[in-house]
C-alpha positions in Angstrom: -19.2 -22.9 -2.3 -19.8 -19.3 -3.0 -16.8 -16.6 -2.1 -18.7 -14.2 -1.2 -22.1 -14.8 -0.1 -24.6 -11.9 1.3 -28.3 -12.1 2.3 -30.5 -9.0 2.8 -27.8 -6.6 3.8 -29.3 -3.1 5.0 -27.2 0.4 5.2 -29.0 2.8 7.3 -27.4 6.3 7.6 -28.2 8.2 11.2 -28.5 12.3 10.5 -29.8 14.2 12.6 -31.0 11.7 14.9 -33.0 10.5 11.8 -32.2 7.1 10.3 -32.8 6.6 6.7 -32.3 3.4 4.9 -30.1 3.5 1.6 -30.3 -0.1 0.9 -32.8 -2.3 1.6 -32.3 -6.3 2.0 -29.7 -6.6 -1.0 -28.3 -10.0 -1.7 -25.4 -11.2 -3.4 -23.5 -14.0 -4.0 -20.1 -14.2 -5.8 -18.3 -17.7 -6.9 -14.7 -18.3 -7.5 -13.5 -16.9 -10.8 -17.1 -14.9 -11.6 -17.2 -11.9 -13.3 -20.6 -10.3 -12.2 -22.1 -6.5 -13.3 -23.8 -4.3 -11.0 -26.0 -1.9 -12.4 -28.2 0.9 -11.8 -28.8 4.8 -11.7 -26.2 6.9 -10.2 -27.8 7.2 -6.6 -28.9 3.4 -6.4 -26.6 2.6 -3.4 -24.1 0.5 -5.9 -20.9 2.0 -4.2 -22.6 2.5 -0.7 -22.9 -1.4 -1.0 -19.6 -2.1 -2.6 -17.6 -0.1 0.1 -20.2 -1.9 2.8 -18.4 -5.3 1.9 -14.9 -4.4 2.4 -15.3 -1.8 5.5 -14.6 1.5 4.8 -18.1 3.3 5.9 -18.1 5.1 8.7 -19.6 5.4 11.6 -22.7 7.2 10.4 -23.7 4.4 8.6 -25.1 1.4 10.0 -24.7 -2.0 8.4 -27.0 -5.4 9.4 -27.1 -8.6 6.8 -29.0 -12.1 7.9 -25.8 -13.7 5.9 -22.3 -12.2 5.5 -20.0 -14.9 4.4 -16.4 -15.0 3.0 -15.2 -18.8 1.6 -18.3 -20.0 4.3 -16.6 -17.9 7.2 -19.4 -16.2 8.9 -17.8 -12.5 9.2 -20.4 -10.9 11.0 -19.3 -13.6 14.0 -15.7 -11.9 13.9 -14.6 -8.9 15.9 -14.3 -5.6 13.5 -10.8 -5.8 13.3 -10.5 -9.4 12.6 -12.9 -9.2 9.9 -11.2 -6.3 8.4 -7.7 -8.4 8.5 -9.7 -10.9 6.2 -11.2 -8.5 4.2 -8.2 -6.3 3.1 -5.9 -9.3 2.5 -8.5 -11.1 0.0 -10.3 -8.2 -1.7 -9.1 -4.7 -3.4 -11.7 -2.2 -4.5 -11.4 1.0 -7.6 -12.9 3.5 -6.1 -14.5 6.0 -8.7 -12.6 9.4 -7.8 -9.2 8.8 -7.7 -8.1 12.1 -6.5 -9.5 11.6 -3.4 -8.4 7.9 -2.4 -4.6 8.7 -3.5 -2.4 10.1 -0.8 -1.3 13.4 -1.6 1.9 13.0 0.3 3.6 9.6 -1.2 5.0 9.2 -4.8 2.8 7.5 -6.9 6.0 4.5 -7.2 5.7 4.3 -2.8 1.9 4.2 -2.9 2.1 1.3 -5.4 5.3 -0.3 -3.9 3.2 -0.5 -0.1 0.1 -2.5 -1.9 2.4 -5.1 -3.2 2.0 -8.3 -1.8 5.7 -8.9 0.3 5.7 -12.8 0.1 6.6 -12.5 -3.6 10.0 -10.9 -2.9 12.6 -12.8 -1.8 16.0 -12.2 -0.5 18.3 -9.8 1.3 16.4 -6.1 1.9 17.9 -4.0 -0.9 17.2 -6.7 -3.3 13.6 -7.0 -2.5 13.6 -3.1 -2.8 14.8 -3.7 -6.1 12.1 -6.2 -6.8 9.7 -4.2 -5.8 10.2 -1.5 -7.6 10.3 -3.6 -11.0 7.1 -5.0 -9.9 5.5 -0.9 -9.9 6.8 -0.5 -12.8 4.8 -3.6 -14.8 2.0 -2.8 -13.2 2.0 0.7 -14.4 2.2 -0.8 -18.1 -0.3 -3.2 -17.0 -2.3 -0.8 -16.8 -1.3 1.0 -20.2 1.0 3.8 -18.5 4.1 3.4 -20.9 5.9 6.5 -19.5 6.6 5.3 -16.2 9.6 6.7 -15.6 7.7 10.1 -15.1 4.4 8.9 -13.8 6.6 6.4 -10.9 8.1 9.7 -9.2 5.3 11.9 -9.9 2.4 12.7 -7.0 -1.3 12.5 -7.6 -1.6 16.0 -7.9 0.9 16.1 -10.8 -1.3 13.9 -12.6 -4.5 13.9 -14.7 -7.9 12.3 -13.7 -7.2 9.4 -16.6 -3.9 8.8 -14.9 -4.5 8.4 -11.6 -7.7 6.1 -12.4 -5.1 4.1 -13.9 -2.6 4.2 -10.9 -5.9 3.0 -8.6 -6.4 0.0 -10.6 -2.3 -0.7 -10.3 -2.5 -0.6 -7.0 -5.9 -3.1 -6.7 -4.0 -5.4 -8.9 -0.6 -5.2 -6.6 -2.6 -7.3 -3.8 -3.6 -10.3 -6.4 -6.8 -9.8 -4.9 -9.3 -12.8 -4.9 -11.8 -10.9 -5.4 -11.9 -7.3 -7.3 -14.0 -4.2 -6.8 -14.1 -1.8 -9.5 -16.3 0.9 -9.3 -16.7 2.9 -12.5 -13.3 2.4 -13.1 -13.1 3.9 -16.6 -15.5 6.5 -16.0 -12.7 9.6 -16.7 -11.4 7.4 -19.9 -12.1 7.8 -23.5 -13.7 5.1 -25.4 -10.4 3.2 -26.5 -9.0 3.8 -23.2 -11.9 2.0 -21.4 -11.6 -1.3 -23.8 -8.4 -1.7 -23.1 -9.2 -1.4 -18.8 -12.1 -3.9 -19.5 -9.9 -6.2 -21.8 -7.7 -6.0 -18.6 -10.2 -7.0 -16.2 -11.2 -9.4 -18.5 -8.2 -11.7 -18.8 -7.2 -11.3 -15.2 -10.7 -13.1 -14.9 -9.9 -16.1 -17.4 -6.5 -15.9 -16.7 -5.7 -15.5 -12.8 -9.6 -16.7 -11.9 -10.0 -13.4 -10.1 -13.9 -12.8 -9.3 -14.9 -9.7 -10.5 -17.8 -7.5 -9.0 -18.2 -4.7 -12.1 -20.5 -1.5 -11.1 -21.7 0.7 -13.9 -24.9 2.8 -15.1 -24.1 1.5 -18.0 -26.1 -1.9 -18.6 -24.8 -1.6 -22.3 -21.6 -1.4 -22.2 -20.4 -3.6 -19.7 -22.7 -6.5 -20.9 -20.1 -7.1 -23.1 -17.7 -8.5 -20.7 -19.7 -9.8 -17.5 -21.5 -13.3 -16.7 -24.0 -12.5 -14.7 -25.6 -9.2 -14.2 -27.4 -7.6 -10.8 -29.9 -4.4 -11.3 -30.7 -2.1 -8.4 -33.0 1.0 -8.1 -32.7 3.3 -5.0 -31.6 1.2 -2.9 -33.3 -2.4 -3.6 -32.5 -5.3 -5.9 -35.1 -6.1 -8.9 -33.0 -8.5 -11.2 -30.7 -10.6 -10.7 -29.5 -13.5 -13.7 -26.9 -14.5 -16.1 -26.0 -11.8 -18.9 -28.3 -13.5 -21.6 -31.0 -13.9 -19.9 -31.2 -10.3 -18.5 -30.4 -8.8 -22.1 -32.6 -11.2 -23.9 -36.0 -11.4 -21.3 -36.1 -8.5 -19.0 -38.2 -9.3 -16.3 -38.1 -6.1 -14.3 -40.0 -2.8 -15.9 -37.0 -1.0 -14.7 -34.5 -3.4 -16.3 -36.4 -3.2 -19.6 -36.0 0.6 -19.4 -32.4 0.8 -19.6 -32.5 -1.2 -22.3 -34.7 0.6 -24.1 -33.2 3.9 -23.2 -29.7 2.8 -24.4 -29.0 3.4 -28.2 -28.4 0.7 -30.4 -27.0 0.4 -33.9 -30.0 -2.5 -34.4 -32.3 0.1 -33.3 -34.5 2.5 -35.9 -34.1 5.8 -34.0 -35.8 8.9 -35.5 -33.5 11.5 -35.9 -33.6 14.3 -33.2 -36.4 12.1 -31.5 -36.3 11.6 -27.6 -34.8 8.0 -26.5 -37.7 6.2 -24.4 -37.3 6.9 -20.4 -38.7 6.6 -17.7 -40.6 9.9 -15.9 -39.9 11.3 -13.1 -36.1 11.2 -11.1 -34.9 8.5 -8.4 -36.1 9.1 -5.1 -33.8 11.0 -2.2 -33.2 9.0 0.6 -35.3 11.8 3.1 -38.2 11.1 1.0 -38.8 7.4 -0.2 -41.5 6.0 -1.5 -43.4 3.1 0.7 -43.3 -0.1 -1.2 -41.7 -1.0 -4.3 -39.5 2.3 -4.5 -40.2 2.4 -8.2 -43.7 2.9 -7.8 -44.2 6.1 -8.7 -42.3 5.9 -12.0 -43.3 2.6 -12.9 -45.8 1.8 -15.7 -47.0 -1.2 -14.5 -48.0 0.3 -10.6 -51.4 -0.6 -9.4 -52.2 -0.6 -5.8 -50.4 -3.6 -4.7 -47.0 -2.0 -5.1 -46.9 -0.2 -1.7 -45.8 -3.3 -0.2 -42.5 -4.4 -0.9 -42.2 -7.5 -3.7 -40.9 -10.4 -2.6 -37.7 -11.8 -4.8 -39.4 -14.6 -7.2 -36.8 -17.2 -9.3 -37.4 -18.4 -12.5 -34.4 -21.4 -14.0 -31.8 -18.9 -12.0 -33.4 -15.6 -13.0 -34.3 -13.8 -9.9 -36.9 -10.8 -10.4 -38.6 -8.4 -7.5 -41.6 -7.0 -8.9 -45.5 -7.6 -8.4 -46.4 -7.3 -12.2 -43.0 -8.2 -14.3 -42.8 -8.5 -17.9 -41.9 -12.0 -17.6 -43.1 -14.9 -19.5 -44.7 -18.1 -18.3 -41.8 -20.8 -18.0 
């Protein structure tokens, strides 16, 4: 049984008495213990999708899905408040500025102290406080922040971006979530600082069997560390399989132009040459293409791409394109 199971979930945002849809019939399906990467360009609708699973858009934005389960509960039959109860008891997410998900007014110890799950304390109230504050405190070097004694007491405006990145995964990890959301969560890191983060999401994955949903830009980087890999492009899914399979037979044109567009050391780059892209930008949401949205970048577009592919799966590699680079299997 999947954990988290989602069939062709759309996000419509209402502006102006306009709706405009931001993600288009996305599915995804998490098991127990999976560590899964999401990829795409910045303004794919990666953390407009992440934050639609745990239920923290507004009201502006309108959410439908033909599936929606949680460990084979059907959430969209529960009342909002019900489904949030499940929701924020099971799954934490990383959100990917800090600054603004911290609370300005509570110490960076309090704000990890109130994520901490209560049932692991145990006796009278100030030993528990106790506990709890030794709990903080190995999360914070959990999370490579050795000089706790400063940062514990400290608010989020006292700290740097790094920091407080750090103190938002602390306080994921306090809920020993089932299932863990981390959206560009080294992006304010430097290059040894970010190893360390994904060698930290890493064993909680072998170790605690904590699913692990993974969003980059970076298809590179994180293949390093993920099982399974999904690609989206303004909005839609195109690829969908295990790590190998994406990095060794691309399906999707898009898919094979990341790759080609990330530098390699197996690569023979020209020096001061151009890396391969694609042309052209992602499209805004107040102006998208009919179709296959990455139509009017794509190299392969003929006149069939201004209807929408359908998804098309191949020994578990999913692909949503009308003319893919795949092979005959």
């Amino acid at each position: 049984m999947n954990l988290l199971d989602i069939r062709n979930l759309s996000i419509e945002l209402t502006t102006q008495g306009e709706d405009i849809l931001a993600v288009d019939r996305v599915s995804l399906s998490l098991k127990e213990g999976e560590f899964r990467g999401l990829v795409g360009e910045s303004g794919s609708g990666k953390s407009i999708f992440a934050q639609a699973i745990i239920g923290v858009l507004d009201d502006k934005w309108h959410v439908t899905a033909d599936r929606f389960h949680w460990q084979g509960i059907d959430l969209l039959r529960l009342p909002i408040e019900e489904r949030k109860q499940i929701i924020i008891k099971d799954v934490a997410m990383i959100f990917q500025e800090p600054m603004s998900c911290l609370d300005p007014t509570n110490s960076i110890g309090d704000q990890i102290e109130e994520a901490l799950d209560p049932r692991q304390f145990s006796g009278y109230f100030w030993q528990r406080a106790k506990q709890r504050r030794a709990a903080a405190i190995k999360l914070l070097h959990k999370v490579g922040i050795k000089q706790h004694s400063v940062c514990i007491n400290s608010y989020p405006h006292q700290l740097n971006t790094a920091l407080c990145q750090r103190v938002m995964i602390a306080i994921a990890l306090a809920k020993r979530p089932k299932l863990l959301i981390a959206d560009e969560p080294t992006a304010s890191m430097e290059a040894i600082n970010q190893a360390q983060i994904f060698r930290l999401l890493s064993s909680l994955n072998q170790l605690k069997n904590m699913s692990i949903l993974l969003i980059s830009h970076e298809l590179e980087k994180i293949s390093h560390w993920t099982d399974n890999l999904t690609v989206m492009y303004s909005g839609q899914f195109v690829e969908a399989g295990s790590t190998d399979q994406i990095f060794n037979t691309p399906f999707h044109p898009y898919t094979k132009a990341l790759m080609d567009s990330t530098p390699t050391a197996e690569k023979q780059i020209v020096s001061k040459s151009r890396l391969p892209t694609l042309p052209g930008t992602i499209p805004v949401l107040q102006h998208l293409p009919i179709g296959c949205r990455l139509g009017p970048r794509c190299p392969n577009a003929q006149k069939k791409c201004v209807t929408a592919p359908q998804i098309e799966s191949y020994h578990g590699h999913q692909v949503s394109c009308h003319f893919s680079h795949r092979k005959d299997y």
